[in-house]
Backbone bond lengths (Angstrom), bond angles and torsions (degrees), N, CA, C in turn:
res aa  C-N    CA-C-N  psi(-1)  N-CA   C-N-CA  omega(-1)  CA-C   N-CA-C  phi
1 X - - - 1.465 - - 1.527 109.67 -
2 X 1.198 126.93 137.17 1.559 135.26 -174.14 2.119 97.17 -61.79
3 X 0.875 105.92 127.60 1.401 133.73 146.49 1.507 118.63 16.02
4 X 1.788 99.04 -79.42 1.429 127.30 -179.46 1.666 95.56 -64.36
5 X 0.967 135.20 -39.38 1.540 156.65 -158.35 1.555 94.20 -80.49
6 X 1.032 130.01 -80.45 1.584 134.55 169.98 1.270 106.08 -35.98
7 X 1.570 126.21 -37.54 1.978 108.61 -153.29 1.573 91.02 -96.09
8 X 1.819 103.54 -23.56 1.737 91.94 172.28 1.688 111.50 -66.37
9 X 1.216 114.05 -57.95 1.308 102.38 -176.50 1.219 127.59 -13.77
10 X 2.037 109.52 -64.68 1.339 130.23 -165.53 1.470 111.37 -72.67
11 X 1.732 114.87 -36.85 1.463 112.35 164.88 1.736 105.69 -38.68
12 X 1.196 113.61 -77.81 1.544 128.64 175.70 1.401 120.86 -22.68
13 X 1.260 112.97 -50.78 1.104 131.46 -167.10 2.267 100.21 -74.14
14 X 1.202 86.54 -49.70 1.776 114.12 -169.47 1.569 102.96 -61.74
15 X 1.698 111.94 -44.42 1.348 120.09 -173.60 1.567 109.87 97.22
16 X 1.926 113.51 12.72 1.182 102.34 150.41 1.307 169.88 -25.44
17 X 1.188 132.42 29.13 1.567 120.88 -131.58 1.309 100.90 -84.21
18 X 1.497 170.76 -94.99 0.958 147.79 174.27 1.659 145.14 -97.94
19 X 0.789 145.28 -151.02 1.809 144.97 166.28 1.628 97.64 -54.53
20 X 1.072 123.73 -47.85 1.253 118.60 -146.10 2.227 113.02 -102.83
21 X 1.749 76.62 -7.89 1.802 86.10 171.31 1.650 113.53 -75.67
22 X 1.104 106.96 116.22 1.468 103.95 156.20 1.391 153.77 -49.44
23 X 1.426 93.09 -6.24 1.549 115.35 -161.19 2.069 89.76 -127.09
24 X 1.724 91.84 139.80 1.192 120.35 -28.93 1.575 131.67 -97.13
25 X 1.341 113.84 160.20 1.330 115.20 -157.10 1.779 120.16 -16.38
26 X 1.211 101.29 -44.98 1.483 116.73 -160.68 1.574 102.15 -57.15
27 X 1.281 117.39 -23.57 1.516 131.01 -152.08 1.554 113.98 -114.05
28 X 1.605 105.18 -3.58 1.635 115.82 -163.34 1.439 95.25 -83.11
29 X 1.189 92.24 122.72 1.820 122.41 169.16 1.810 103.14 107.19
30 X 0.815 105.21 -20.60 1.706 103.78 156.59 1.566 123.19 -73.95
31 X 1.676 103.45 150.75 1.273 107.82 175.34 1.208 117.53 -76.72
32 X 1.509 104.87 147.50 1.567 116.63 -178.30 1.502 121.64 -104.75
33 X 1.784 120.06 -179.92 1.578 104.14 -168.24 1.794 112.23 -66.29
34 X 0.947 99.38 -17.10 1.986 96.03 148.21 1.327 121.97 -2.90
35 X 1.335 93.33 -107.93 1.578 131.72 173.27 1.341 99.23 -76.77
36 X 1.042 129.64 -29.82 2.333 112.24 175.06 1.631 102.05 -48.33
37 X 1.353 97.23 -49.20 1.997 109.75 -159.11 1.589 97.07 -65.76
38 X 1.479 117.54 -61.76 1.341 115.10 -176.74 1.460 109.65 -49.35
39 X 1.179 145.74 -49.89 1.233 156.52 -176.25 1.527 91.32 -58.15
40 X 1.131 134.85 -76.54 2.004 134.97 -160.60 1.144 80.87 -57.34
41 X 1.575 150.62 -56.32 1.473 126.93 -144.84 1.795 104.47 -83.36
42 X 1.384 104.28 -24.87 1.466 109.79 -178.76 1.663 125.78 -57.96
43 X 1.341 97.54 -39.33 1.537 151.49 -178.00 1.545 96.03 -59.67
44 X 1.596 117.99 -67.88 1.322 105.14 172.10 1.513 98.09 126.53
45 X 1.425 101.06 15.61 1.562 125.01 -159.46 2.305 86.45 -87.78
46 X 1.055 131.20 140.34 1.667 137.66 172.64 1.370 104.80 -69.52
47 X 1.773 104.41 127.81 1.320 94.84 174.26 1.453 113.63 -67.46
48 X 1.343 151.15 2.72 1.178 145.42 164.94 1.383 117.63 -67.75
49 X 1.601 112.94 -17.69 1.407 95.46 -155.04 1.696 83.37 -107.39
50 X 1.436 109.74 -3.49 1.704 117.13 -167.37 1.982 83.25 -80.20
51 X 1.368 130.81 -62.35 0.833 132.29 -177.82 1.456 110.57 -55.97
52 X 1.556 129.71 -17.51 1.314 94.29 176.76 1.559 107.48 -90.23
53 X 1.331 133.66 -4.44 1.397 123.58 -177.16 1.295 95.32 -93.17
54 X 1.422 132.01 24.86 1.299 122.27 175.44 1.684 110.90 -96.31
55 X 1.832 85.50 -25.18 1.389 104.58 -163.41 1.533 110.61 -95.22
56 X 1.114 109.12 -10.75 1.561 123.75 -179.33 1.758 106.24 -83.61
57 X 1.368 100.01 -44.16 2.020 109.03 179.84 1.336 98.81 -65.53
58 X 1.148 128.65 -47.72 2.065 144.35 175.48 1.553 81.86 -35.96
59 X 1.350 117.96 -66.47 1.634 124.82 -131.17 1.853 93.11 -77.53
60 X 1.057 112.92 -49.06 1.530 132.12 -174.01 1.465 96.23 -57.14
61 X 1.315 124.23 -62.17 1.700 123.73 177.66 1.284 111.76 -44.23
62 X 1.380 119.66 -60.75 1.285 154.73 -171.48 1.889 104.77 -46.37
63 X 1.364 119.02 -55.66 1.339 131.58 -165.05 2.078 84.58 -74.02
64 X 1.166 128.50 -52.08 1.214 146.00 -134.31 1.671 83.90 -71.74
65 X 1.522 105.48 -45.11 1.361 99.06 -155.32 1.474 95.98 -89.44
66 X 1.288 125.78 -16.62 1.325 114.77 166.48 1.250 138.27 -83.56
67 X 1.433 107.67 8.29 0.941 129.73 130.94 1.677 158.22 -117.77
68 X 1.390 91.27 56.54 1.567 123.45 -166.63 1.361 116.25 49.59
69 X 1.488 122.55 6.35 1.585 123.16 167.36 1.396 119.29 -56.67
70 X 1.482 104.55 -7.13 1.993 80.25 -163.91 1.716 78.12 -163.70
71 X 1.159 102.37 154.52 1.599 104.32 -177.64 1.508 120.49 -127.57
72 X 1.517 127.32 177.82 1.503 119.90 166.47 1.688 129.23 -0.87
73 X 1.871 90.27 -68.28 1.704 90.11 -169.97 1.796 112.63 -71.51
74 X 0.871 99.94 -19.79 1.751 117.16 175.42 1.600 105.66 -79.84
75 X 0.996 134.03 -49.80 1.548 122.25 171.70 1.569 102.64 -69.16
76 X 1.406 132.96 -23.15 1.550 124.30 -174.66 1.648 92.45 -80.70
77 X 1.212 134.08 -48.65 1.256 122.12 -148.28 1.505 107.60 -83.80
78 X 1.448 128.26 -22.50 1.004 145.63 162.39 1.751 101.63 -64.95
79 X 1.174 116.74 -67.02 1.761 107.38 -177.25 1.783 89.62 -40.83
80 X 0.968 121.16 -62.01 1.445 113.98 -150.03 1.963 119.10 -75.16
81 X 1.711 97.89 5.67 1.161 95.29 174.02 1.470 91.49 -109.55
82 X 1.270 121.95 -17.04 1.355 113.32 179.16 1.904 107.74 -60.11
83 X 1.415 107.65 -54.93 1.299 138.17 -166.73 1.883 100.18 -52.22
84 X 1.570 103.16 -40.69 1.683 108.87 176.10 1.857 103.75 -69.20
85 X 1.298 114.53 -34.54 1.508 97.82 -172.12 1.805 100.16 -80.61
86 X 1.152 109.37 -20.31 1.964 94.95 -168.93 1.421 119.79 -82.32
87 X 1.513 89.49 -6.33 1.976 94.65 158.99 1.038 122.01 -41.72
88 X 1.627 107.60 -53.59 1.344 117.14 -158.07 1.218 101.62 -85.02
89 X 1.839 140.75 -9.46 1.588 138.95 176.08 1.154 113.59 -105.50
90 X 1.557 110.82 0.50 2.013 98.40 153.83 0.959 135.74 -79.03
91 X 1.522 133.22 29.61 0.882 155.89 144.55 1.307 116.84 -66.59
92 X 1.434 122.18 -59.93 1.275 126.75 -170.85 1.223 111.21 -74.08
93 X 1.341 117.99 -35.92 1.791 133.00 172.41 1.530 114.85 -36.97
94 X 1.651 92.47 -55.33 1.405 130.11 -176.52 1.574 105.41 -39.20
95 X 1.656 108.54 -74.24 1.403 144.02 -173.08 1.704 98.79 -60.10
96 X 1.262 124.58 -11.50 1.431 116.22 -150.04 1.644 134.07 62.71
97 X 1.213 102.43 10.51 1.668 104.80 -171.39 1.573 99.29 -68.68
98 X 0.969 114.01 -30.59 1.541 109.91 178.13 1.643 107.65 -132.44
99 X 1.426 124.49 154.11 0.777 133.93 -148.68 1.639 107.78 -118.59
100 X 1.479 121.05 132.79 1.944 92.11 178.95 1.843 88.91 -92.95
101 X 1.222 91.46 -160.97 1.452 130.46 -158.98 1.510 114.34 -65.75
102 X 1.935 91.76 -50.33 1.326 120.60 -134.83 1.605 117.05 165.14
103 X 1.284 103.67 156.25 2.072 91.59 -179.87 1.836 88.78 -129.16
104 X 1.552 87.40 128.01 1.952 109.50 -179.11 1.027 115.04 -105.59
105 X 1.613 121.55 90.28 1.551 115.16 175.23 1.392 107.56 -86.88
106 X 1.789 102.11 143.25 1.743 115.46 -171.62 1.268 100.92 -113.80
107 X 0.854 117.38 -173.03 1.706 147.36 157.12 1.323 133.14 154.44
108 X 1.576 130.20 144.50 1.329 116.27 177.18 1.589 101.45 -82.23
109 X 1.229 110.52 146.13 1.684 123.65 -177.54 1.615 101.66 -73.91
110 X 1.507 98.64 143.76 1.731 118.63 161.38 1.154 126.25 -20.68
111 X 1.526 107.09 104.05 1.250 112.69 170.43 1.756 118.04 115.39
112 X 1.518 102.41 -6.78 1.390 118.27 -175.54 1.461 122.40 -121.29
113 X 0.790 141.51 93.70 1.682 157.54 -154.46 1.732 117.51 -67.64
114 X 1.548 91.83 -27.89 1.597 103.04 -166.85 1.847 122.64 -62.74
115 X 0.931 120.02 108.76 1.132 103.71 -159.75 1.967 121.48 -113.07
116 X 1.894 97.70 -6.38 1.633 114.01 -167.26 1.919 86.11 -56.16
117 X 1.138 119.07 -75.55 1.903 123.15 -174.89 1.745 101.15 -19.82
118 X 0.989 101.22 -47.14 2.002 104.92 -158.97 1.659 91.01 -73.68
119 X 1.290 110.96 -51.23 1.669 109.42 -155.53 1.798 100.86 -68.36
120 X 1.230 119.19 -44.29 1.376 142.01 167.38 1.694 104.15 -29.69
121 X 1.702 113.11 -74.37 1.367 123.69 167.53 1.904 124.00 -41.92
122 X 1.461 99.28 -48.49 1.395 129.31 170.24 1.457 98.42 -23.14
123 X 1.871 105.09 -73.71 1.449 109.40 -146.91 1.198 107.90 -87.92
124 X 1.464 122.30 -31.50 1.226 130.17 138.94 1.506 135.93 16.28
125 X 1.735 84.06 -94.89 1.588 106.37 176.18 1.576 91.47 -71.78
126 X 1.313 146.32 -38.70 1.402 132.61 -172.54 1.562 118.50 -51.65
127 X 1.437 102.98 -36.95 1.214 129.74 -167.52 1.895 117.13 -76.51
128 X 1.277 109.48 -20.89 1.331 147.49 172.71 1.312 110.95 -76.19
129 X 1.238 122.99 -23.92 1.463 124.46 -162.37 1.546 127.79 108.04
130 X 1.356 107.48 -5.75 1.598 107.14 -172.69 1.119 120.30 -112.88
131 X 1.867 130.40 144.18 1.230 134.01 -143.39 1.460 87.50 -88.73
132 X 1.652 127.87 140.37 1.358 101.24 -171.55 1.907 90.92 -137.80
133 X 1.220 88.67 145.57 1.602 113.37 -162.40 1.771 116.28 -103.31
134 X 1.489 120.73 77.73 1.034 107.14 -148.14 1.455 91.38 -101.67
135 X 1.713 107.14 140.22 1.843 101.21 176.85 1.397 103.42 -102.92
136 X 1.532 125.14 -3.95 1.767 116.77 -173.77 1.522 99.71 97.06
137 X 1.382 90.52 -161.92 1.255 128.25 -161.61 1.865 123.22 -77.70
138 X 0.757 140.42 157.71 1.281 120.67 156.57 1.504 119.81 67.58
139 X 1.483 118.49 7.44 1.399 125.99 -178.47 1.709 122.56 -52.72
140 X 1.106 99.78 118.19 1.470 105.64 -172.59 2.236 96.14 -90.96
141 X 1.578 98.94 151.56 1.743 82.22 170.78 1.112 151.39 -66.65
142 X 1.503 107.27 -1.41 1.559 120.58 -179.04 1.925 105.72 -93.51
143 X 1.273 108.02 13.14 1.201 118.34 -172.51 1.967 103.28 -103.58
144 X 1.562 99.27 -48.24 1.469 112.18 -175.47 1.782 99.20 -83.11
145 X 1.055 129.50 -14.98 1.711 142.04 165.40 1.509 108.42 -49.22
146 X 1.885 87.13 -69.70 1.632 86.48 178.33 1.605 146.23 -51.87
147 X 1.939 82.05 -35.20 1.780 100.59 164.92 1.061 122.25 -66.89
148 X 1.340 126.69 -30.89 1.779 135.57 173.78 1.726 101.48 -75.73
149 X 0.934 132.77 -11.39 1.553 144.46 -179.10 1.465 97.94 -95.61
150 X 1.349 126.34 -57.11 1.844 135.36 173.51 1.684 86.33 -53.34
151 X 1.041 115.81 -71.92 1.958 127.31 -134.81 1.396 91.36 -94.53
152 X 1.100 164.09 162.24 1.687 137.44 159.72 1.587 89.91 -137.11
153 X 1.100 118.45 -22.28 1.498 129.19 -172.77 1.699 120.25 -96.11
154 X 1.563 110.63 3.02 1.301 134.85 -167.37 1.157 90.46 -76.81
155 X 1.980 103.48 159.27 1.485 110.11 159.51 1.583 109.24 -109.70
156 X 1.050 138.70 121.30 1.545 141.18 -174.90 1.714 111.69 -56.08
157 X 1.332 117.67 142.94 1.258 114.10 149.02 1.430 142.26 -137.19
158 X 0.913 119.21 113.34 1.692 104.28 -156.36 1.759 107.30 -110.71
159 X 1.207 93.09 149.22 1.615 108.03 -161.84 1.385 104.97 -119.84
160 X 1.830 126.09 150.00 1.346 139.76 -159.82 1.257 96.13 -166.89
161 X 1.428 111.83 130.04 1.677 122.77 134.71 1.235 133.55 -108.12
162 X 1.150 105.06 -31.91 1.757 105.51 178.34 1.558 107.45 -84.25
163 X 0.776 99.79 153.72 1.561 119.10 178.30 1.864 103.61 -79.93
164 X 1.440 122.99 -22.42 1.040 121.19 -148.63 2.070 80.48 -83.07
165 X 1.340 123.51 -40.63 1.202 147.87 -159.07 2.020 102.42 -87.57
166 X 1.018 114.09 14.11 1.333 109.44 179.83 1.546 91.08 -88.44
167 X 1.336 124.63 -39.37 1.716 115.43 -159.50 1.575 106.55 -78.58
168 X 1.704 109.12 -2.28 1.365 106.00 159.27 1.107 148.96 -78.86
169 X 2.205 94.97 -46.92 1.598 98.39 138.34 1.644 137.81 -54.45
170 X 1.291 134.14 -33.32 1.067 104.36 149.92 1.559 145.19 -63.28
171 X 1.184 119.98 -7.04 1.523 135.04 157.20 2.077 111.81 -57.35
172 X 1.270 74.90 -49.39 1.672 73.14 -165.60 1.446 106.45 -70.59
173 X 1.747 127.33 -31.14 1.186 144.91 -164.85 2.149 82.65 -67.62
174 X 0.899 107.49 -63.04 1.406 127.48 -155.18 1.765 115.42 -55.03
175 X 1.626 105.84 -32.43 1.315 135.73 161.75 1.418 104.72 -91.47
176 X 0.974 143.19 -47.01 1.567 114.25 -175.98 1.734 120.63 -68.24
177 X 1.370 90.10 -32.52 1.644 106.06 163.69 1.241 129.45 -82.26
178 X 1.491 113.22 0.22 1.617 99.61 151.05 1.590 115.48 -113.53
179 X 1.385 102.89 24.48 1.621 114.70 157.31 1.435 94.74 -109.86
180 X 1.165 139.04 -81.08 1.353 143.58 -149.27 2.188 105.53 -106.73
181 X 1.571 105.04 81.70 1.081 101.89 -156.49 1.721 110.37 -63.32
182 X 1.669 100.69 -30.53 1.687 100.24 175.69 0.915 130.20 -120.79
183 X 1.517 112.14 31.48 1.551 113.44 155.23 1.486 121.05 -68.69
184 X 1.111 105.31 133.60 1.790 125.74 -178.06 1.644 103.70 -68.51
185 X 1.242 109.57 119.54 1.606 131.79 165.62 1.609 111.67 -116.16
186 X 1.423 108.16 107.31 1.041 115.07 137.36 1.529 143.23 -83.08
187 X 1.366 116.97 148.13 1.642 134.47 -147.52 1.529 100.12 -111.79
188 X 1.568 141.97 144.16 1.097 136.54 131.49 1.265 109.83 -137.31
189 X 1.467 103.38 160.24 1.882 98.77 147.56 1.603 87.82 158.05
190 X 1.093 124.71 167.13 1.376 145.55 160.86 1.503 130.65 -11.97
191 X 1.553 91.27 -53.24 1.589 95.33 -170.98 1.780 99.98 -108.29
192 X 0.867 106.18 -19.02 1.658 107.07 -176.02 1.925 99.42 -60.40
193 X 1.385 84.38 162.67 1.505 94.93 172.77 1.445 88.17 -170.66
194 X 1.688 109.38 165.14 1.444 138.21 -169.56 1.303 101.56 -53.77
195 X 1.331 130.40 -57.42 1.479 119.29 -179.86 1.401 106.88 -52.38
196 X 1.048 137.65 -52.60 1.550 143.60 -171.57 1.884 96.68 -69.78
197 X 0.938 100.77 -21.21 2.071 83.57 -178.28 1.750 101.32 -88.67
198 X 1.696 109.95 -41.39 1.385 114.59 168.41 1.693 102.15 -40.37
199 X 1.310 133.86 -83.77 1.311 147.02 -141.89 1.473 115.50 -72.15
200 X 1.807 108.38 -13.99 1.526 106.66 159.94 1.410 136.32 -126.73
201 X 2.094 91.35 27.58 0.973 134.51 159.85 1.537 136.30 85.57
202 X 1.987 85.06 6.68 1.292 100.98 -177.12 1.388 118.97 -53.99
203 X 1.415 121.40 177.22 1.710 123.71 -170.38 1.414 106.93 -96.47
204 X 1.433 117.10 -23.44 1.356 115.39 -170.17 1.263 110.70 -166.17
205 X 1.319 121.20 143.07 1.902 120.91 -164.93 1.654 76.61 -124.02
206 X 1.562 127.76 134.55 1.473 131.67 166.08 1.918 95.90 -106.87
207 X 0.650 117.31 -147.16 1.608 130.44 -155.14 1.203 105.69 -175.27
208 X 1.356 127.75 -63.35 1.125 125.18 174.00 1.910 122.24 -127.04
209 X 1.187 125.49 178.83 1.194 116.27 -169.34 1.664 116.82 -75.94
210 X 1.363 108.83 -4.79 1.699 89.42 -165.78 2.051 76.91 -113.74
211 X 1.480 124.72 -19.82 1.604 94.51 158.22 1.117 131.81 -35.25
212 X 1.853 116.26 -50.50 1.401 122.50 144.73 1.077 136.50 16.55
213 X 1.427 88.74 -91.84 1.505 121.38 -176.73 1.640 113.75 -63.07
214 X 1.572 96.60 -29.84 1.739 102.60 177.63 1.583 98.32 -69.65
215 X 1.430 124.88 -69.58 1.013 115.43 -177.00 1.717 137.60 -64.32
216 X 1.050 124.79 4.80 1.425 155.69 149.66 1.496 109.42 -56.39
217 X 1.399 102.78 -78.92 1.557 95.17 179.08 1.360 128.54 -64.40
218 X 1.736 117.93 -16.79 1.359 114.00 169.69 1.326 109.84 -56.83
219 X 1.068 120.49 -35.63 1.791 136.80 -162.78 1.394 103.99 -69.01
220 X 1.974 114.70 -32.21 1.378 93.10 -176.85 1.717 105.26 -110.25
221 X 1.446 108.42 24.59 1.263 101.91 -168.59 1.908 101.24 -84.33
């Protein structure tokens, strides 16, 4: 793999985001996936192949934290060095030069504010390859309706922390599926677990963000 291509990865992977981030230590005064990406595209380097070492550092963070190697602030700082290089490839997205995955509409369900789990998943799956459709906070179902009406080919995801807000996601799960009986909903958040995604019929309960991403890409394989 070219050079510039490798140091993006490890920025990505590290939670580099540019020259001027401190974090993490090991890396301070080096350039970050910032300036790596601008440099490979300058270079003459494909934005596809810039995006796939974007998606490989995602994947490396991603495995780490699912397995208790690496935690919260380490999957945020990494989304956010990921998030600094894809500035510079919406352009090509734009143009069609590269293609995403798939289109991922999110939101945390009605009535629940919490939003670090969703944004976490967000950059994630962005980071993976997929166009990702975030509605916020507080999503009521005529909100995630409309996006399946915009997106029709989307995979849903709906997000929870409180426990008080689970009897909402199953409402919304319960109404979108007796409009849209086989569209794929994915489930996260804190208190949920697999029996609870089985029983309100969701398609898939993840745990963590790059399960996600596992189950995402089966969908577009």
């Amino acid at each position: 793999m070219n050079e510039v291509l490798v140091k993006l990865e490890e920025c990505v992977e590290r939670g580099k985001i540019n020259l001027a981030s401190p974090f993490p230590p090991a890396l301070k005064g080096q350039t970050g996936a910032d300036e790596l990406t601008r440099e490979a595209l300058d270079s003459g380097i494909s934005a596809e192949d810039v995006l796939n070492a974007l998606v490989a550092g995602m994947a490396k963070i991603g495995e780490k934290f699912s397995a208790g190697k690496a935690f919260v602030p380490e999957m945020l700082m990494s989304a956010k060095a990921m998030s600094a290089a894809m500035t510079h490839l919406k352009p090509f997205f734009s143009s069609g030069q590269v293609k995403r995955k798939g289109v991922f509409v999110i939101g945390t369900v009605a009535g629940d504010l919490h939003d670090i789990g969703k944004n976490l998943v967000s950059m994630t799956v962005e980071g993976a390859g997929w166009e990702v459709v975030d509605l916020g906070v507080d999503v009521k179902t005529e909100k995630f309706i409309e996006a399946i009406e915009k997106y029709p080919d989307c995979v849903l995801g709906l997000s929870a922390l409180l426990t008080t807000t689970m009897a909402n996601m199953e409402k919304t799960v319960l109404e979108i599926h007796a409009k849209y009986p086989e569209k794929a909903i994915l489930v996260g958040g804190a208190p949920l677990s697999s029996d609870f995604a089985n029983k309100i019929g969701a398609t898939h309960y993840s745990q963590t963000p790059q399960d996600a991403v596992e189950f995402l890409n089966s969908r577009a394989a």
